[in-house]
N, C-alpha and C positions, 0 to 999 in steps of 0.2 A: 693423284696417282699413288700415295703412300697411305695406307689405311692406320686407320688413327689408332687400332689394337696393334699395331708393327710396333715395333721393341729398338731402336739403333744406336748406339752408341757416337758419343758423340765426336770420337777419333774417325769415324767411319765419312767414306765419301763416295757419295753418287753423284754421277752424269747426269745430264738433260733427260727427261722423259723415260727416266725410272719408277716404276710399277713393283708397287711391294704390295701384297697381300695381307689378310687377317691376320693377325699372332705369329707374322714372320718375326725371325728374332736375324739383326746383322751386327756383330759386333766389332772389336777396335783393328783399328787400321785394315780396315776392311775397305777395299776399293770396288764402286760398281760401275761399266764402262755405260754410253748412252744408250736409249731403248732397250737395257734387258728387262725383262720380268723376273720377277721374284714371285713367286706361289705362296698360297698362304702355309702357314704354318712349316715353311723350308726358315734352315738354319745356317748362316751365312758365321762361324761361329769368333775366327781372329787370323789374322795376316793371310788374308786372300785378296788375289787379283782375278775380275771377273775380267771378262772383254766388251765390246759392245755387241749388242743384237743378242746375247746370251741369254736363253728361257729356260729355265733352272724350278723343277717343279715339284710340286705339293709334297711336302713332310723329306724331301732330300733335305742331306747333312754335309756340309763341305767345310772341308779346315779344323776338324774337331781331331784330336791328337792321335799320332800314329803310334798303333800297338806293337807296340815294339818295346823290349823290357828294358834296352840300355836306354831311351827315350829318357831325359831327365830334365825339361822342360825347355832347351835350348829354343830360340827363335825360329822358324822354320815357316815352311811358305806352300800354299796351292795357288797354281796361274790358270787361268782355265780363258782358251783363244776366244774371238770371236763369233759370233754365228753360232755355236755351239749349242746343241736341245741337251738338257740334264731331263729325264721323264722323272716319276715319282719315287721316293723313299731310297735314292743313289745313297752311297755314303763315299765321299773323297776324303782319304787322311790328309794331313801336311806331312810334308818331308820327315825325314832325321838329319842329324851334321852329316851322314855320309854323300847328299848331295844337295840340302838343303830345301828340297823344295818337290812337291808332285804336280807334274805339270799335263794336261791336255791341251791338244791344238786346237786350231779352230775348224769349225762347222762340223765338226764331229754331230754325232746322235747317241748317246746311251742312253738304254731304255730303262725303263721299271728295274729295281733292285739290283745293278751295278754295284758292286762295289770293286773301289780304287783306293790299295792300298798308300801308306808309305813309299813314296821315293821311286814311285811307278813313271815312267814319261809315255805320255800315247800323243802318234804325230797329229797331223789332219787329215781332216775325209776319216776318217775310220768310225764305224758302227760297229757295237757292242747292242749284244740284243740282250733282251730280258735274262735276270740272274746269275752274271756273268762273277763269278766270285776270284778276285785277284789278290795275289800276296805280293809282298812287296817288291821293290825294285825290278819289275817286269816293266820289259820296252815295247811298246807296238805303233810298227813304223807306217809310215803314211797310206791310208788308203786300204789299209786290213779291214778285214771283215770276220767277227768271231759269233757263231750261232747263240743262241740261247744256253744258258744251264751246263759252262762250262767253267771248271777248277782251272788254276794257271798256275803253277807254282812259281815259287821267288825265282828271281835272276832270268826268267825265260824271255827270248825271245821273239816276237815275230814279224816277220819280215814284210815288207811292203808289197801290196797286192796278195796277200795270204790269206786264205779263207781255210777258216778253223768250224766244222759241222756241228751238229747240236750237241749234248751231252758226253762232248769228246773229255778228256785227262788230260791236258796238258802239263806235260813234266822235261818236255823237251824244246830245241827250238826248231819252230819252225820256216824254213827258208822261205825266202820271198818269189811271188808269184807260184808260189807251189797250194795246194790243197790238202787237208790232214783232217781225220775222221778215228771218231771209235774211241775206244777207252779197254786195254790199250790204245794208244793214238797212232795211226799209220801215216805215211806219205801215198795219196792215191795221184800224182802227178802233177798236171800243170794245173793252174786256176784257171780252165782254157777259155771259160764264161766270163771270168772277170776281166780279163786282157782281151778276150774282142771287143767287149761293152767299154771297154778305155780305150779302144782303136788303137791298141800297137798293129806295127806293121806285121806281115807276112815274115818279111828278114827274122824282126826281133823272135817271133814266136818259134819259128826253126831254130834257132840257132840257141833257144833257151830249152827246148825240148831237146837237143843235141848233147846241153847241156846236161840235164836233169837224167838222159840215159846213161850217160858217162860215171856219173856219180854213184847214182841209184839201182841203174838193171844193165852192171857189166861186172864183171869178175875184178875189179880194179878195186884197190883203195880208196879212201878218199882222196886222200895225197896223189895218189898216182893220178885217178879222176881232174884234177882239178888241173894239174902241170897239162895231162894230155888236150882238158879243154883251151885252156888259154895258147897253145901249141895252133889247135888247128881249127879255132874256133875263131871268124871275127870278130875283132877289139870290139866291140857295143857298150855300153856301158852297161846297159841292163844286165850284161851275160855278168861283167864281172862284180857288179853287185851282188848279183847269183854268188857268185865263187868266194869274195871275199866275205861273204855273211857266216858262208860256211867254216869259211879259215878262222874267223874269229871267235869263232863258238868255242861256250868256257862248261857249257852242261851237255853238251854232244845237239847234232842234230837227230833228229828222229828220222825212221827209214819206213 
């Protein structure tokens, strides 16, 4: 299962029925969880946690130092979940001290030329499709969906259930269960395809599009928007996920 041109260090530890490829190179304190694959010529390079069932492919780069200029070689860490597909030539930094670590969840999918900054957290379920170019300390919450051949700026957010279009700019955040296109990047409303396909109710979806009018396409504030939603909207939790993503936003949400 480990090809005899594979390079691994001998701090490094793998699971049961780990599959390393030609002139993969794994280095120290490098953890591999059971059944992932390693591709050849992928670079597993120091203080990484893979998970199991993890297939991590051809010429990807994971745990190789975050570009970042106060970076001055502190210890720092990439977790990467379970079930998770890495496609080819990804690149993952490690952390900086600011949170130590860049982490993905599990069963995600990133495809061909991802790259995942420094100090980035992306939950589970989420797909990232081909050239997805991330800077640092961007969050993307469970079960997003970001097109191809899209820029993220640092500290962005986006929200769970959010579907980001192909060749969009993102420089804002995006709320959850909402949909954003374009470059400029717009709000075109609900994710209404992705929340059938996850079977929320009837309730939820009313009462998130009640939501998302209050906010978005009424003469109100945000401020004012969000009092008047939680007023006369029912308690859901999904509505006020909606609401409080919005509250917490440090780079504006996008409209």
């Amino acid at each position: 299962m480990i090809h005899r041109t594979a390079l691994i260090d001998p701090t490094a530890e793998l699971g049961p029925d780990v599959a390393v490829g030609p002139f993969a190179i794994i280095g120290p304190r490098v953890t591999v969880g059971d059944h992932t694959q390693i591709a050849a010529h992928a670079v597993l390079e120091r203080t990484t946690r893979i998970g199991r069932g993890v297939k991590i492919g051809y010429g990807t780069v994971i745990g190789n130092d975050p570009q970042d200029l106060k970076y001055k070689g502190e210890e720092t860490w990439v977790q990467i979940g379970d079930g998770t597909i890495i496609r080819e030539y990804c690149t993952i930094n490690r952390g900086t001290t600011a949170t130590g670590k860049t982490s993905v969840g599990q069963r995600c999918f990133i495809m061909t030329y991802v790259h995942i900054a420094h100090d980035c957290a992306i939950g589970s379920d989420v797909i990232l499709a081909n050239g997805i170019q991330m800077a640092g300390h961007v969050t993307v919450e469970d079960r997003a969906i970001i097109s191809g051949l899209v820029p993220i700026h640092q500290f962005v957010r986006i929200g769970t259930y959010a579907f980001v279009g192909g060749g969009s700019r993102v420089n804002q955040d995006v709320p959850p269960y909402t949909k954003a296109v374009g470059n400029p990047v717009h709000l075109y409303g609900l994710n209404s395809v992705g929340l059938q396909r996850a079977g929320f109710s009837p309730d939820v979806k009313l009462a998130l599009k009640r939501a998302y009018r209050l906010l978005f396409n009424s003469d109100l504030t945000v401020s004012q928007g969000i009092a008047r939603a939680r007023a006369e909207l029912p308690p859901l939790p999904e509505v006020e996920k909606f609401l409080s993503f919005i509250e917490a936003s440090q780079r504006g949400v996008m409209v």
